[in-house]
Wavefront OBJ file of the C-alpha trace (Angstrom):
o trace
v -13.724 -25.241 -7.306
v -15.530 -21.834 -6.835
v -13.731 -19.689 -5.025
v -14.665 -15.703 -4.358
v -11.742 -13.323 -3.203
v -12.806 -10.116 -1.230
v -10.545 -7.029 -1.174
v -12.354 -5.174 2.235
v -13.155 -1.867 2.348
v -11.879 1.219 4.204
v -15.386 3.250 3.252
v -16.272 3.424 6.419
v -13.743 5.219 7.892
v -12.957 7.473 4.626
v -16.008 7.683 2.916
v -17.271 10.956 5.751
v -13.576 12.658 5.526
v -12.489 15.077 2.743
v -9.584 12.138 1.790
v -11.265 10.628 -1.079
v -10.028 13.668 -3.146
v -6.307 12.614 -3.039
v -6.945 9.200 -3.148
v -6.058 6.759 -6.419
v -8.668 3.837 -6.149
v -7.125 0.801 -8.245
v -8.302 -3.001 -8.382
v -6.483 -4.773 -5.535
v -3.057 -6.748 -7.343
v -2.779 -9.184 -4.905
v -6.229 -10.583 -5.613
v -5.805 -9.850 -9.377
v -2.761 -12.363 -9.770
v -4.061 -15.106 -7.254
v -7.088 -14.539 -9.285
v -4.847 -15.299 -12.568
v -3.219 -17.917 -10.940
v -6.658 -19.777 -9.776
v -8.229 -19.773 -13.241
v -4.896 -20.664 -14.740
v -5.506 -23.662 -12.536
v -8.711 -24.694 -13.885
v -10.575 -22.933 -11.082
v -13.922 -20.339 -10.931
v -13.162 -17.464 -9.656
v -14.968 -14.292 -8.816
v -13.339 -11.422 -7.389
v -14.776 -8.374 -4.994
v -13.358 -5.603 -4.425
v -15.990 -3.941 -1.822
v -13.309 -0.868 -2.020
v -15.207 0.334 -5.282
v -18.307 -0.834 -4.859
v -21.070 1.183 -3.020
v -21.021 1.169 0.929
v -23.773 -1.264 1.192
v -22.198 -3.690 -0.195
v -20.188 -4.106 3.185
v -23.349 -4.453 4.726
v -23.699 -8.210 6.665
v -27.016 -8.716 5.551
v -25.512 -8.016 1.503
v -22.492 -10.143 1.692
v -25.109 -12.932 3.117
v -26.567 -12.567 0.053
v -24.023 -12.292 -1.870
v -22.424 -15.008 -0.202
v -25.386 -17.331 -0.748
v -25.802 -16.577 -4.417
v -22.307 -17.174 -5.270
v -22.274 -20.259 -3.573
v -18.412 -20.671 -3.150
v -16.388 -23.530 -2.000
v -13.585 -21.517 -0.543
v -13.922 -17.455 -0.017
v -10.044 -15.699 -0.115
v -9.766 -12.620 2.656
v -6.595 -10.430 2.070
v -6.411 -7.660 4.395
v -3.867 -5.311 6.358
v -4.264 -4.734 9.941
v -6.339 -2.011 10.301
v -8.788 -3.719 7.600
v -9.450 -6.857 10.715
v -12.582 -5.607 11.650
v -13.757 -5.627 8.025
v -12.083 -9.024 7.403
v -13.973 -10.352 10.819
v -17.800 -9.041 9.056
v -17.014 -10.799 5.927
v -15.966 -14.035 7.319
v -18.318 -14.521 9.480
v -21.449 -13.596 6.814
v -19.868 -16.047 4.386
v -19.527 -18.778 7.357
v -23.643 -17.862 7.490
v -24.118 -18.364 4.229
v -22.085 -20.735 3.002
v -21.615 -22.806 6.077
v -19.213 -25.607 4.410
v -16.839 -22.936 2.457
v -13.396 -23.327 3.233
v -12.726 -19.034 4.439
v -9.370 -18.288 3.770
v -7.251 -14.744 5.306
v -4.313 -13.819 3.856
v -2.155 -10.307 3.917
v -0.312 -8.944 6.292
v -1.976 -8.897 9.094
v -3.114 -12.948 8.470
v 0.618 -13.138 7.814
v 2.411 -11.449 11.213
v -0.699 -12.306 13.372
v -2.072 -15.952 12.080
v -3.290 -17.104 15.776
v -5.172 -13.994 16.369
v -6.603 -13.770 13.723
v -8.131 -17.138 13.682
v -9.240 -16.615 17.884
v -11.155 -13.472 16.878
v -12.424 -14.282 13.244
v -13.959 -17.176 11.783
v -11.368 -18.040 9.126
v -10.540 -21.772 8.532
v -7.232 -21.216 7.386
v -4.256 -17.811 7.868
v -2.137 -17.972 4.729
v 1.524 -16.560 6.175
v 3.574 -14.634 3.579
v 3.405 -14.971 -0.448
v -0.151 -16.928 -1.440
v 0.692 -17.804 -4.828
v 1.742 -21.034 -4.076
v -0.678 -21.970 -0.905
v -4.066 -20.820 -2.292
v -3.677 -23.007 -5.083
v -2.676 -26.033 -2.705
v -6.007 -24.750 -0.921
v -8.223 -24.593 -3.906
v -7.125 -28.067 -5.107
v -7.757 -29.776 -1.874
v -4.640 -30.747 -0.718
v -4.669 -31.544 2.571
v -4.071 -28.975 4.929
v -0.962 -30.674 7.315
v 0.920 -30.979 3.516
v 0.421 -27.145 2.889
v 3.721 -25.187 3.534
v 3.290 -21.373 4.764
v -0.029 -21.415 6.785
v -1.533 -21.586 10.236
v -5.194 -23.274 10.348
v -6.998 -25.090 13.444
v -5.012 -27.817 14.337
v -1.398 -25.746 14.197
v 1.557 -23.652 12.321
v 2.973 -25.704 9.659
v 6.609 -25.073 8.103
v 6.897 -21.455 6.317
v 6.610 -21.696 3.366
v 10.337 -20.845 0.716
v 9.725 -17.435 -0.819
v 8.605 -17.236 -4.830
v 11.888 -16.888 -6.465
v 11.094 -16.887 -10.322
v 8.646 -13.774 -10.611
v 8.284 -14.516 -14.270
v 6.323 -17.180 -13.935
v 4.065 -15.843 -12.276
v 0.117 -15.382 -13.581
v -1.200 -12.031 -15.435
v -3.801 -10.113 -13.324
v -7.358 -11.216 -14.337
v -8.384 -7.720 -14.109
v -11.576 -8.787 -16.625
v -12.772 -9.702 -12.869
v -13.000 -6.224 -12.103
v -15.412 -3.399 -13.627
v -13.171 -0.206 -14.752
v -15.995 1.889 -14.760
v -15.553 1.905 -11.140
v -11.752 3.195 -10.899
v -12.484 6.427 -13.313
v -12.352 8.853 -10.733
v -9.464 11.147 -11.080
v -7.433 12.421 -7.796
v -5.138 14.577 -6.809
v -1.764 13.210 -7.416
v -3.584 11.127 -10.426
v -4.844 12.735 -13.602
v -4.849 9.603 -16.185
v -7.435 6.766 -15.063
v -7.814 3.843 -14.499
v -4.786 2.911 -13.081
v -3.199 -0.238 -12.524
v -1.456 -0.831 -9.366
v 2.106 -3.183 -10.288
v 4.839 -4.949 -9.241
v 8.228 -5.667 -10.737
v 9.836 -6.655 -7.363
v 9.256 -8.319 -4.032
v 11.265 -7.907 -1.292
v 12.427 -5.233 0.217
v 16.588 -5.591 1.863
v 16.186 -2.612 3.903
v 16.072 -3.249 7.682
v 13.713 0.036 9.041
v 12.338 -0.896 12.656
v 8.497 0.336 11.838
v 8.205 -1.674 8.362
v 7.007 -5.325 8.072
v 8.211 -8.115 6.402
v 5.261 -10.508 6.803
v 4.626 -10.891 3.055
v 7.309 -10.769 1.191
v 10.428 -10.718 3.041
v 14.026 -9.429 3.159
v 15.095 -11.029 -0.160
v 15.030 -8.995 -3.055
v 13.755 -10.604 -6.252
v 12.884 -9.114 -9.337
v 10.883 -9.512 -12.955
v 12.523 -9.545 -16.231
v 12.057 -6.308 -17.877
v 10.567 -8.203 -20.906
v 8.499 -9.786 -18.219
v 6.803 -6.654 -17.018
v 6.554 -4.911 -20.038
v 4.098 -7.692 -20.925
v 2.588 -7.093 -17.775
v 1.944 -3.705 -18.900
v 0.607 -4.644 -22.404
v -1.795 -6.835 -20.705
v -2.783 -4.625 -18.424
v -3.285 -1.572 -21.280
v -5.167 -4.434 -23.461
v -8.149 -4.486 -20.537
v -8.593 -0.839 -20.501
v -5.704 0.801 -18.228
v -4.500 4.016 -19.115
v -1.580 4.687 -16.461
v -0.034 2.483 -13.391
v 1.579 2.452 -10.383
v 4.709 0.771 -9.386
v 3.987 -0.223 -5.800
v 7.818 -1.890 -5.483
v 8.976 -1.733 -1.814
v 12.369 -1.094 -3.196
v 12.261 -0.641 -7.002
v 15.780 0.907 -7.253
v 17.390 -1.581 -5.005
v 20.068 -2.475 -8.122
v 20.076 0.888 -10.025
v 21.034 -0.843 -13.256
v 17.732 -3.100 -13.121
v 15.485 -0.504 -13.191
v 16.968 1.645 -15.118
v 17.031 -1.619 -17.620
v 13.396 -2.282 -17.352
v 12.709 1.937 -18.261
v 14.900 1.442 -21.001
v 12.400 -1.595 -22.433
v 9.376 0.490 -21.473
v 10.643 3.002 -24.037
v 11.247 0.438 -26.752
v 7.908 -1.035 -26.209
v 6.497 2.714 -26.625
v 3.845 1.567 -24.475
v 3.557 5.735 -24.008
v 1.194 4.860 -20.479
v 1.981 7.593 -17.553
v 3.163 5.947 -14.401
v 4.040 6.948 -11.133
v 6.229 5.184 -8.209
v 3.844 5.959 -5.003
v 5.272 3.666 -2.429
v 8.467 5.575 -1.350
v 12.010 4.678 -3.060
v 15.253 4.979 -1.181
v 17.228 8.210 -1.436
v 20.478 6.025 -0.973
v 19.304 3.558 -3.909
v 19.276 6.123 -6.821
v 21.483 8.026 -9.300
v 20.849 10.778 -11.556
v 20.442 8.672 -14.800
v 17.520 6.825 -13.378
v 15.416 10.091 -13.146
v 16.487 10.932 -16.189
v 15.797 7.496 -18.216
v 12.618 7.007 -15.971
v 11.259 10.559 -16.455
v 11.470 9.391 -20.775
v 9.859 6.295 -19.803
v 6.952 7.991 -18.905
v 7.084 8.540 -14.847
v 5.584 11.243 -13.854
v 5.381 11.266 -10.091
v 7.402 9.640 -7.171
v 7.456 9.299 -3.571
v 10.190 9.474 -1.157
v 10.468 8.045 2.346
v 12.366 10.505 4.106
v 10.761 9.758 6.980
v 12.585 12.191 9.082
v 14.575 15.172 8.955
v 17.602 13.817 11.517
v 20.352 12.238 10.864
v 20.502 10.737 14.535
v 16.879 9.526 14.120
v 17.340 7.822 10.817
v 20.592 5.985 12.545
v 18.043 4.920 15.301
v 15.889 3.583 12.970
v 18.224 1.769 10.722
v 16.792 3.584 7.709
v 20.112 3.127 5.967
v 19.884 6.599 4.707
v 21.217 10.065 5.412
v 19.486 13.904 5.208
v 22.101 14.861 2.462
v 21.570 11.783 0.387
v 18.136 13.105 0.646
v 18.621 16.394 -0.388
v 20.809 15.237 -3.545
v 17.871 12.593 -4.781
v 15.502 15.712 -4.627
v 17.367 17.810 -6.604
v 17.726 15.380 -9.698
v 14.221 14.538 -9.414
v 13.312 18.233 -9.623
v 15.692 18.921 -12.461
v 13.613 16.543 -14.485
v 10.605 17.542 -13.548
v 9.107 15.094 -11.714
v 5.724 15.747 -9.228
v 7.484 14.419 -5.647
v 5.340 13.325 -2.716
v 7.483 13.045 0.664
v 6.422 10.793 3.469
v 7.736 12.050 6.890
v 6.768 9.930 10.648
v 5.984 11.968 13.588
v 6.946 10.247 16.727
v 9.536 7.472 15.826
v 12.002 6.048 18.432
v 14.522 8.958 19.708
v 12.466 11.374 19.042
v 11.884 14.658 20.411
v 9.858 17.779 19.946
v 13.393 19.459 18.647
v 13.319 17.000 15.856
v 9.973 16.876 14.727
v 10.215 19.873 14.458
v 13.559 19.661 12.779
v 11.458 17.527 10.262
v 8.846 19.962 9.694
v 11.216 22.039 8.425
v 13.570 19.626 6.679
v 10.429 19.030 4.484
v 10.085 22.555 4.254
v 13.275 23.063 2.549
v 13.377 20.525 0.602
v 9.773 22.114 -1.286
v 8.713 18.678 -2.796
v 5.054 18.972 -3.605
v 3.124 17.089 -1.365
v 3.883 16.265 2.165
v 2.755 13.293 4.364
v 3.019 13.548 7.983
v 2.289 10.058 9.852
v 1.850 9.566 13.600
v 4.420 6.149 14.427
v 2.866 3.285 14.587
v 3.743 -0.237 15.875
v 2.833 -2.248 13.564
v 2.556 -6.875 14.558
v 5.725 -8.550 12.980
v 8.409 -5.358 13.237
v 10.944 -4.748 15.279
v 9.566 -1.935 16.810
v 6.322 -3.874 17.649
v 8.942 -5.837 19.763
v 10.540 -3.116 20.963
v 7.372 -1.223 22.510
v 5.439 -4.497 23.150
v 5.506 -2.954 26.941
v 3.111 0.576 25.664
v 0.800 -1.257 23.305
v -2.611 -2.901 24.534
v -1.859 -6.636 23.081
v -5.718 -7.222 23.578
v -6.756 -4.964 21.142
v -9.309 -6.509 19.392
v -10.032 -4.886 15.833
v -6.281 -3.061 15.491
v -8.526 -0.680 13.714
v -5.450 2.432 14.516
v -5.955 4.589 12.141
v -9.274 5.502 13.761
v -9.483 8.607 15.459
v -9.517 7.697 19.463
v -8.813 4.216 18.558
v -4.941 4.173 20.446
v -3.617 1.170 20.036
v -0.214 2.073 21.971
v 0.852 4.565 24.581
v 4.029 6.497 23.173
v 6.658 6.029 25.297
v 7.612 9.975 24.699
v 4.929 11.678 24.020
v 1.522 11.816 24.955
v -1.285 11.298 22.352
v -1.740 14.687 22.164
v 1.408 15.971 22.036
v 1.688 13.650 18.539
v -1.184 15.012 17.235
v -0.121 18.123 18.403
v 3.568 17.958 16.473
v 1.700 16.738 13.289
v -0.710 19.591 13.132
v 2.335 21.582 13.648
v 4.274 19.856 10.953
v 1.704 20.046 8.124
v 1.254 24.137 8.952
v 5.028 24.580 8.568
v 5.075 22.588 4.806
v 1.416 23.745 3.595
v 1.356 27.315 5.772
v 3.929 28.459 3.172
v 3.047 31.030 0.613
v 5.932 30.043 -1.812
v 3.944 26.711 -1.422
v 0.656 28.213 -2.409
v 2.087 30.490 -5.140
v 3.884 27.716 -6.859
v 0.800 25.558 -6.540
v -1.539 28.351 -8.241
v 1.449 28.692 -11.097
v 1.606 24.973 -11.952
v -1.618 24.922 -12.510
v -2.411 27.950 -14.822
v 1.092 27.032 -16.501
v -0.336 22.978 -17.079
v -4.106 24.641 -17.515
v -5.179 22.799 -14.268
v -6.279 25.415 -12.267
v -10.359 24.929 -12.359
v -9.605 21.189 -11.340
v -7.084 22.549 -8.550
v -9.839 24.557 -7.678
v -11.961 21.634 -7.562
v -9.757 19.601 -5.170
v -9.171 22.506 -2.582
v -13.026 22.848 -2.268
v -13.400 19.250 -1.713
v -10.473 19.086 0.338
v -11.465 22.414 2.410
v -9.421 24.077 4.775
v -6.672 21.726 6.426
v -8.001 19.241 4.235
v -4.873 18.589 2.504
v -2.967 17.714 5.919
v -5.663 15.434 6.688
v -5.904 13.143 3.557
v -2.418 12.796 3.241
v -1.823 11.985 6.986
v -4.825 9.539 6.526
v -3.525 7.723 3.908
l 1 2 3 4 5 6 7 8 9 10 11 12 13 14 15 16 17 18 19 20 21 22 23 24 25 26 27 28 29 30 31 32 33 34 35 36 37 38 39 40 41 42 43 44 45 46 47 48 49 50 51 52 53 54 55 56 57 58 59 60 61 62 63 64 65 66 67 68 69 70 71 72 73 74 75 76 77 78 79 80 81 82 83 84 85 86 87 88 89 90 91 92 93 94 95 96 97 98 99 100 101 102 103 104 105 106 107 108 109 110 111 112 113 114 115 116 117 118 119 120 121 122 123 124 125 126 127 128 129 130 131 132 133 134 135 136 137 138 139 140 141 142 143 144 145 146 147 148 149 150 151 152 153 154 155 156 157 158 159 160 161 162 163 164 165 166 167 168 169 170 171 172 173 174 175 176 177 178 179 180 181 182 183 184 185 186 187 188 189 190 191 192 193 194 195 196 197 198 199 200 201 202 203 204 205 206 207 208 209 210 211 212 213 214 215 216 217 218 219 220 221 222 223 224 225 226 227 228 229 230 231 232 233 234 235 236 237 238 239 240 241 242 243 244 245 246 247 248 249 250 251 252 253 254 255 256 257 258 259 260 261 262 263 264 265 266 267 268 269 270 271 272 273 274 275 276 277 278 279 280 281 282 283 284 285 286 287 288 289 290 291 292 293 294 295 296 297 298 299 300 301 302 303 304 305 306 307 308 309 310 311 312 313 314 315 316 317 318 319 320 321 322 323 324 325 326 327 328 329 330 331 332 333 334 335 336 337 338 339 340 341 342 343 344 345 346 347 348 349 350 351 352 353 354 355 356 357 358 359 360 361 362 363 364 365 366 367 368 369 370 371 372 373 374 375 376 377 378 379 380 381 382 383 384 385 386 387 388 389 390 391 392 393 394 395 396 397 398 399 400 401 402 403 404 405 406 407 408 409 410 411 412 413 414 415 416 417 418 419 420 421 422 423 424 425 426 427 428 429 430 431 432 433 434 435 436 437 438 439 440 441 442 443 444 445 446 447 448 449 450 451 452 453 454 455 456 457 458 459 460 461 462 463 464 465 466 467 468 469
């Protein structure tokens, strides 16, 4: 079977903002290991990823054609909710084109919102949770009432049992993707290209604002051996640094800590950085310390909020001085620390937002990301608000300026936007900040490409690309 996979794009709303200078652009893992997992099959497969490519290739009248010169039997659509409107243009040129394709969505949003997404795009079939298993079911023509873990046109069938055995998993076919269009360096990332990775699934935490469409409460995990070949395969087609993009990576200290320790006999010597936010209660001091010699240079944290009554509210399953400790081991080894921080969560109030502001403040990680609250299908907050949010929303395109999805039931639009202005002057207004900036860069001889990035970013640019992202 030929089968294309599309990764959307976000161009549109980035490409006339001053983000693109902090952003990392890496080929799209989920598509890279269905991809793998396809051809392992016996399948053709081509993969887009309209995110690098050039704006016009988003156009409807391009995809047509690209559409009708691939000639595909089944077309894969992952996407994330505020990539539906996207996912809607590129079904419904490759139904034009290609009017007998089997067009498949799949992602989170596919995942938490299967009905809608079929009533307001023309997708044949909404893959719900891990697609390993299902697209290959697809692609091989089974028929669709036997497939576990989707929702198609005549109804929901059973969910499908999550992936336990993460070993056995395909290797990214990232041959499918040029590399000459990830070489861009960016802010927080100095070595391209880089390879976005897992070496979990899952994610046991219980935070109201987070989905678990995909992948689920259950933890499971690689081998180390496992991923270190993962990483040899992926330095073997041209990477030169990666990203873990774990939800929980440190969820059993000892496990990562185990898989560092093989990195360093493998002397794979590839910087890395762990971008998607690990736990402040989930760490120790010898994991910064063994993953700072396995080559990590830069983490995030999700703090998420400066009070301890908001994080109970929340269920984050963490506490302020549990935060405070994890920063100070990861700044006595020297790591580059990015700190997400949401503006507006439930039991808030402007007392601590503000509280926040300034809990980032003192804490003087590096970067700071400020993020209005949002309710996103499938958590329990989207249940809990379901009274403030406009359920016939079309696109869910929120992260849109004027685009507002919900009504906060404490704050007014802009008093949120208001409070995260607010926040980013407190972290970025500082001048310790901007001395200690200027210093790390004459001291790591960076300071004409700091330079660089502050012109591109401009004046408040900073606070917008990382509250954008």
């Amino acid at each position: 079977m030929r089968v294309v996979l599309v990764n959307p794009s976000m161009g549109a709303y980035y490409r006339h903002s001053k983000v693109a200078a902090a952003i990392t652009l890496s080929p799209p893992l989920n598509l890279g290991l269905l991809a793998g997992a396809l051809r392992r099959a016996g399948h053709q497969v081509v993969l887009w990823d309209l995110e690098a490519e050039d704006p016009s290739a988003s156009e409807p009248a391009e995809l047509e054609r690209r559409f009708a010169q691939a000639r595909p039997d089944m077309v894969g659509v992952s996407f994330r909710t505020p990539l539906f409107p996207q996912a809607k243009n590129i079904a419904a040129a490759a139904r034009k084109a290609c009017p007998s394709a089997r067009i498949i969505a799949g992602g989170v949003h596919p995942s938490t919102r299967p009905e809608q997404t079929l009533e307001k795009a023309d997708f044949d079939v909404a893959v719900r949770g891990e697609g390993d298993h299902s697209i290959l079911e697809l692609a091989d023509g089974v028929p669709l009432a036997d497939i576990q873990g989707i929702t198609h046109r005549g109804g929901a069938n059973a969910d499908r049992p999550l992936h336990m055995d993460l070993d056995n998993l395909a290797m990214g076919a990232w041959d499918l993707v040029d590399l000459k269009r990830y070489q861009t360096p960016s802010l927080v990332a100095k070595t391209v290209p880089v390879a976005d990775l897992e070496f979990s699934r899952g994610c046991r935490a219980q935070c109201v604002y987070c989905t678990k469409g995909v992948f689920g409460s259950t933890w499971r995990h690689k081998s180390p051996d496992r991923f270190v070949a993962e990483l040899v395969h992926a330095k073997a087609h041209g990477f030169k640094a990666f990203n873990l993009v774990d939800d929980s990576f440190t969820t059993i200290t000892s496990r990562a800590i185990a898989t560092c320790e093989e990195m360093m006999r493998q002397r794979l010597d590839m910087p890395w950085s762990l971008t998607n936010g690990i736990r402040v209660a989930n760490v120790n001091e010898e994991f910064f310390r063994i993953a700072r010699a396995a080559g990590c240079r830069l983490l995030a944290f999700g703090f998420e909020s400066g009070s301890d009554a908001v994080l109970h509210r929340i269920k984050k399953g963490a506490t302020v001085a549990q935060a405070r400790r994890a920063v100070q081991w990861a700044r006595k080894y020297g790591f580059t620390i990015l700190g997400y921080f949401m503006v507006g969560l439930p039991g808030e109030t402007p007392e601590t937002i503000r509280e926040t502001a300034q809990f980032a403040a003192d804490l003087d990680v590096d970067f700071a990301k400020f993020s209005i609250t949002m309710p996103l299908p499938g958590t329990p907050l989207w249940h809990e608000w379901a009274r403030h949010i406009d359920m016939d929303t079309v696109d869910f395109s929120i992260h849109n300026n004027g685009n507002h999805l919900y009504e906060h039931p404490d704050f007014s639009w802009p008093e949120l936007e208001a409070h995260t202005r607010a926040a980013y002057r407190t972290f970025y207004g500082r001048p310790k900040y901007v001395a200690r900036r200027v210093m790390r860069a004459m001291r790591n001889k960076e300071l004409g490409q700091q330079l660089r990035y502050s012109a591109e970013l401009g004046t408040g640019g900073l606070m917008e690309a990382f509250q954008r992202r």
